[in-house]
TIGU-948686 format. One record per residue: residue in three letters; y, x, z of N, C-alpha, C in turn. Coordinates in steps of 0.001 Angstrom, whole numbers, plus 500000, padded with zeros to 6 digits. Each point is the difference from the previous one (the first is absolute). Example, Ala and Ser with C-alpha at 12.3 -4.5 7.8 and 13.67 -1.06 7.14 Angstrom:
ALA_494310_513190_507800_501190_499110_500000_501200_500900_500000 $
SER_501050_499650_499280_501190_500820_500060_501090_499230_500730 $
END
This chain:
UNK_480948_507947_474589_499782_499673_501396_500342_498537_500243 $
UNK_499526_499425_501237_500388_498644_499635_500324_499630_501669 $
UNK_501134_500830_499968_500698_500048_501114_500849_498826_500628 $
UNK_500069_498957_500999_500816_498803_499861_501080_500689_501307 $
UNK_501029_499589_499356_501207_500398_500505_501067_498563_500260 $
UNK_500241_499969_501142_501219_498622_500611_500957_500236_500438 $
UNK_500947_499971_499939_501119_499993_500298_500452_498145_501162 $
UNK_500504_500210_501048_501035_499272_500663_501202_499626_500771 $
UNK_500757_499603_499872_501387_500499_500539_500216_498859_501124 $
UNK_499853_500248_501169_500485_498863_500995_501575_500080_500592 $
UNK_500408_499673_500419_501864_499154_500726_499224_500243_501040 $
UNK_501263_500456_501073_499270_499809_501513_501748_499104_500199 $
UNK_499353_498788_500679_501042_499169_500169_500888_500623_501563 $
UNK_501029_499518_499946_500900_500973_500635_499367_499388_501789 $
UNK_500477_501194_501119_499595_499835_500925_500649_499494_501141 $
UNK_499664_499465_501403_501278_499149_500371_500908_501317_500551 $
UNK_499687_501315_500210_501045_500847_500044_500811_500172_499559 $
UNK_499292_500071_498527_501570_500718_498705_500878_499620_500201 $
UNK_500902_498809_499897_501097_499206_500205_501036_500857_501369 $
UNK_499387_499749_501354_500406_500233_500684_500235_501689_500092 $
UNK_499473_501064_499153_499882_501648_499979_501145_500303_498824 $
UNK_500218_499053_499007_500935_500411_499268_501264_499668_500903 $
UNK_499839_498422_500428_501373_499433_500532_500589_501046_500894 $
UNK_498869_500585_501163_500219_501160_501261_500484_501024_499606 $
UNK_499602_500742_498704_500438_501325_498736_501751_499813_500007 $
UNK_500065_498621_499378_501739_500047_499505_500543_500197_501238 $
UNK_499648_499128_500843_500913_499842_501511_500217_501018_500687 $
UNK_498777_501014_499733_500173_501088_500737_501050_501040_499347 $
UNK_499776_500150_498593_501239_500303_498851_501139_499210_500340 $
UNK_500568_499559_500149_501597_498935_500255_500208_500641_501644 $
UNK_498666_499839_500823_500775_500104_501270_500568_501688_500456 $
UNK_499077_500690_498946_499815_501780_499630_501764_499772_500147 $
UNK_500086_499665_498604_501578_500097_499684_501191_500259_500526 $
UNK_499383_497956_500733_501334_499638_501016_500422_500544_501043 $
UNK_498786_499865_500564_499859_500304_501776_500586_502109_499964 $
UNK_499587_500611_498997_500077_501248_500066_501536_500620_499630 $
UNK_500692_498537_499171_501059_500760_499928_501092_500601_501458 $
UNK_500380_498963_500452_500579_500963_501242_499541_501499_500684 $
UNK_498521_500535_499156_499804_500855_500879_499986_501061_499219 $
UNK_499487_499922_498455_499982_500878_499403_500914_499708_498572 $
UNK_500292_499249_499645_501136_499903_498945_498927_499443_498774 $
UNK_500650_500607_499168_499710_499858_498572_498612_500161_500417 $
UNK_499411_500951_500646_498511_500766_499738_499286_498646_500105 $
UNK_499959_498857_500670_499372_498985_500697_499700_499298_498683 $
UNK_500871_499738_498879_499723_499787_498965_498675_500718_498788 $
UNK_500612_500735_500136_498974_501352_499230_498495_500271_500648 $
UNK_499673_499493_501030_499055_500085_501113_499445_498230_499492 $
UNK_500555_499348_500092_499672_498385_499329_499322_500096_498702 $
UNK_500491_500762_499464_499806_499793_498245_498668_500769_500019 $
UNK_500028_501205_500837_498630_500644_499788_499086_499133_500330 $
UNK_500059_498987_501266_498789_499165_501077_499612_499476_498187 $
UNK_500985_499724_499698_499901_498452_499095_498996_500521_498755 $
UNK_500504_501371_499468_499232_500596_498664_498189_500107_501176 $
UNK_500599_500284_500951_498873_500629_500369_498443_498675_499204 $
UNK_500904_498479_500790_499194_499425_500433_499201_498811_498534 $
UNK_501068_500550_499217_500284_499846_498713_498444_500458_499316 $
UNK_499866_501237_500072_499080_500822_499296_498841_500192_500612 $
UNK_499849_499825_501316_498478_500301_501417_499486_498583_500243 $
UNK_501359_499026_500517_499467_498717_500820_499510_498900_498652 $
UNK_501457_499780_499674_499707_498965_499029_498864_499943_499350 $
UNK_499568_501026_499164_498809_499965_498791_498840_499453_500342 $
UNK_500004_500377_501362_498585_499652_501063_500082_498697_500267 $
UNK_501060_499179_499707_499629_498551_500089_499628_499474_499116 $
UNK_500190_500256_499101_499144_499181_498490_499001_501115_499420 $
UNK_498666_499431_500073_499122_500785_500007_498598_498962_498843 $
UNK_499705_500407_499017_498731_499476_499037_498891_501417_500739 $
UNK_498777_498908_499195_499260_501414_500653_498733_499344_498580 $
UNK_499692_501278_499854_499122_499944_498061_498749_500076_500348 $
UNK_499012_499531_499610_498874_500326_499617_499181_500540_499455 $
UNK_499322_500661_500153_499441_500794_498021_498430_500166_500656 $
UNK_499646_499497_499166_498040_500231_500272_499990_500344_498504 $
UNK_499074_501204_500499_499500_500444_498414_498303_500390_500819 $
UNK_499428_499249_499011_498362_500048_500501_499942_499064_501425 $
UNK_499555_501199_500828_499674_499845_501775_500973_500693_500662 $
UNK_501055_500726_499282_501365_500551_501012_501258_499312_499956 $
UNK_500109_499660_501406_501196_498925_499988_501437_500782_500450 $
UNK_500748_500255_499181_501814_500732_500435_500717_498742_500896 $
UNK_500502_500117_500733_500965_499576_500201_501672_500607_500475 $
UNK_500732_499702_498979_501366_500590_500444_501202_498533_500077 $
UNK_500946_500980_501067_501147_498870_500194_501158_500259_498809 $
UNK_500400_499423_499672_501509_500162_499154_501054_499654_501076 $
UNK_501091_500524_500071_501225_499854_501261_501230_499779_498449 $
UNK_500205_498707_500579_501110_499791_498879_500461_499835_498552 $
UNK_498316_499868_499635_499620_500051_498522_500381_500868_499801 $
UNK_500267_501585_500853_500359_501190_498925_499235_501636_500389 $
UNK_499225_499132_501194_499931_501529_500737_498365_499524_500090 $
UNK_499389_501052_499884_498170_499565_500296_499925_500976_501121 $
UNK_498258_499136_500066_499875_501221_501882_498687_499769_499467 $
UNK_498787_500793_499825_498926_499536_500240_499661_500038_501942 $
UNK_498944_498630_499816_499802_499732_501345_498225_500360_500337 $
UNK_499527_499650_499232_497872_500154_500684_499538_500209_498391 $
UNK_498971_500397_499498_498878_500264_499604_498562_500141_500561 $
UNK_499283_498864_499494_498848_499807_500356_499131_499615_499296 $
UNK_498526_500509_500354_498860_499504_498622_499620_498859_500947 $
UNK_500365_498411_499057_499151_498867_501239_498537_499897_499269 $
UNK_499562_500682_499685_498404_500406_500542_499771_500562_501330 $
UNK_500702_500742_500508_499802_500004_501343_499981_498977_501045 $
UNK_501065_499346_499809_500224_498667_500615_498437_498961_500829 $
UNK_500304_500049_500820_498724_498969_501061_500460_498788_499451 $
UNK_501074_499195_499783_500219_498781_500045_501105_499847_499019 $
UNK_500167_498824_499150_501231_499896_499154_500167_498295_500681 $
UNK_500659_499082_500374_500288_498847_500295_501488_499540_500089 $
UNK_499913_498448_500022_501521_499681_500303_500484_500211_501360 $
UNK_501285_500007_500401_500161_500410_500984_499982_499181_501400 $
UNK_499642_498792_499944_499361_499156_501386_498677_499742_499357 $
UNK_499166_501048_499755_498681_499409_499994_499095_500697_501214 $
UNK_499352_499031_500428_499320_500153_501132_498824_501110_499892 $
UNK_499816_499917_498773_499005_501522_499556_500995_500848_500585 $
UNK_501024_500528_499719_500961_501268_500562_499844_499931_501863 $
UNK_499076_499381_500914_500539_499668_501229_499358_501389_500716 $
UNK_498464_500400_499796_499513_500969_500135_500656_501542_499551 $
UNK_500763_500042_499609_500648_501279_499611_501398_500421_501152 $
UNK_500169_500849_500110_500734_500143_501175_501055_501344_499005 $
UNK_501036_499835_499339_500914_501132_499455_500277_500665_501011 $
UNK_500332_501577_499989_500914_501089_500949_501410_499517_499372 $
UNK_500271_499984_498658_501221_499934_499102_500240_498706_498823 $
UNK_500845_499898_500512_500572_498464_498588_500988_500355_499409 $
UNK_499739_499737_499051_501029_500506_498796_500344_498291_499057 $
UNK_501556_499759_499883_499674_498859_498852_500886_500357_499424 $
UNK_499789_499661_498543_500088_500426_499098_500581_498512_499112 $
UNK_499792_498941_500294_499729_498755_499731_502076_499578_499784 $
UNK_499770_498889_499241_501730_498846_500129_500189_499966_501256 $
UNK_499394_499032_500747_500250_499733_501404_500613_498513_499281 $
UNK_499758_499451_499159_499961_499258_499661_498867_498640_500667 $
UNK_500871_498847_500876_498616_499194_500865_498879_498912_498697 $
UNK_500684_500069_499026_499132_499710_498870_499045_501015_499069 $
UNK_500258_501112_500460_499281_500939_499154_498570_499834_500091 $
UNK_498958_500887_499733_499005_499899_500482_499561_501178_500153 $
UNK_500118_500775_501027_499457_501847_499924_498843_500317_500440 $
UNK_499343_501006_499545_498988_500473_500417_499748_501159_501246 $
UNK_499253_499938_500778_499656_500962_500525_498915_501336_499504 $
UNK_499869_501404_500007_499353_500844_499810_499886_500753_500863 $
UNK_498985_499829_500433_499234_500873_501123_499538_500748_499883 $
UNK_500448_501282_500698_499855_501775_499195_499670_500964_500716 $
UNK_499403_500947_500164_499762_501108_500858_501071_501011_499001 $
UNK_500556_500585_500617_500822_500808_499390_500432_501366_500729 $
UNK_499753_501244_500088_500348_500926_500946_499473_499825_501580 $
UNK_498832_499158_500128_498971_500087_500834_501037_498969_500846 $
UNK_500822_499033_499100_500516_498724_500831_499623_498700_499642 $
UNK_499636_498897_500744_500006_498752_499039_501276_499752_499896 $
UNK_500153_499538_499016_501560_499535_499277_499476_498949_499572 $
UNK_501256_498904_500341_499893_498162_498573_501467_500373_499399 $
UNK_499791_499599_498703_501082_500206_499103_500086_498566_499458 $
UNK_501177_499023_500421_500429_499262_498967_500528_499972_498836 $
UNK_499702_499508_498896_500155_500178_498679_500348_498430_499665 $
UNK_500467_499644_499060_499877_498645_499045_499807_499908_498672 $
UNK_498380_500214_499862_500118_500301_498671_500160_498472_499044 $
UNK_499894_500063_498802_500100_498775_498994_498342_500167_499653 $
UNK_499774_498583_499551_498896_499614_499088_499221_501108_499244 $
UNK_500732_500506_499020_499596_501022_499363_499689_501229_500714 $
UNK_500756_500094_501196_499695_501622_500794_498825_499611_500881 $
UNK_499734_498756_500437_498739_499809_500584_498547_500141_499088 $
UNK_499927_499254_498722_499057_500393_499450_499744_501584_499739 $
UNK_501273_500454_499714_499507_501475_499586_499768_500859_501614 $
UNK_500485_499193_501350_498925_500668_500996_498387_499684_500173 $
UNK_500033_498451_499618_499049_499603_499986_498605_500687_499495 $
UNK_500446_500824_498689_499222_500868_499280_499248_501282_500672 $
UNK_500941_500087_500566_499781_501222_501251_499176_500138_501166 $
UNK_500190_498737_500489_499931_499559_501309_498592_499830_500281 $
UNK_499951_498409_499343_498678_499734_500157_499786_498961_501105 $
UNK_499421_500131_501047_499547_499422_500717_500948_500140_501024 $
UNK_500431_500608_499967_501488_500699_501566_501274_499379_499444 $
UNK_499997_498893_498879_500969_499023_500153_500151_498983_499897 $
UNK_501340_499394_500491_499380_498453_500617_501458_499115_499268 $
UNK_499653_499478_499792_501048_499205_499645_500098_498570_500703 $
UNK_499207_499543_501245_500154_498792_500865_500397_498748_499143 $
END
């Protein structure tokens, strides 16, 4: 078979939230503590440590987030990794379906009107991401992606005429 298979691993650069959701996490852990001892003792402690595991194992992971690529043929995976340890798959899609493949300020994309945006992308202001314009469950959806050199030709193969590289 002469199946072409890609693999890509993108960084989603951190967001101006994170900073301030971890900093809010501890504070709220310390003030758990403090503020609770006069009322409940020791427990105010033990009640801290849980916020903290809690936020440890739910909040944190969700701030550092890669998100992979994999085109094999015309079906594109995309899943997030949370923490380099935990995967999620996120969309599967054949972009043969796809109306439009372009960068993402291209004026070709102006006529399309998404119900849903999804990005998927660094968020990186040097990157260069793509948009994919999708009917999906009787919705239009644009999906940002950033693919590399190599993942464009092998859409390119696919595509055809429904992509643009501006």
């Amino acid at each position: 078979m002469n199946d072409a298979l890609y693999e890509q691993l993108i960084s989603r650069r951190p967001k101006a939230y994170d900073l301030p959701v971890r900093i809010l996490v501890i504070l709220v852990s310390v003030a758990v503590a403090l503020l609770g001892m006069p009322f409940v003792g020791f427990l105010s402690f033990v009640i801290a440590v849980i916020l903290a595991v809690v936020a440890y194992y739910f909040i944190f992971p969700k701030l550092n987030v890669e998100y992979e690529y994999i085109i094999l043929n015309h079906d594109l995976q995309i899943d997030a990794i949370y923490n380099k340890s935990k995967r999620k798959h996120l969309k599967s899609l054949d972009i043969q379906g796809a109306e439009i493949i372009a960068p993402k300020g291209s004026p070709r994309l102006n006529s399309y009107k998404p119900d849903k945006i999804y990005d998927y992308s660094s968020g990186n202001p040097n990157g260069k991401p793509y948009a994919i314009m999708i009917s999906l469950d009787q919705k239009n959806e644009c999906i940002y992606i950033e693919p590399d050199a190599k993942m464009i030709d092998h859409m390119k193969q696919w595509m055809g005429m429904k992509m643009y590289q501006d």
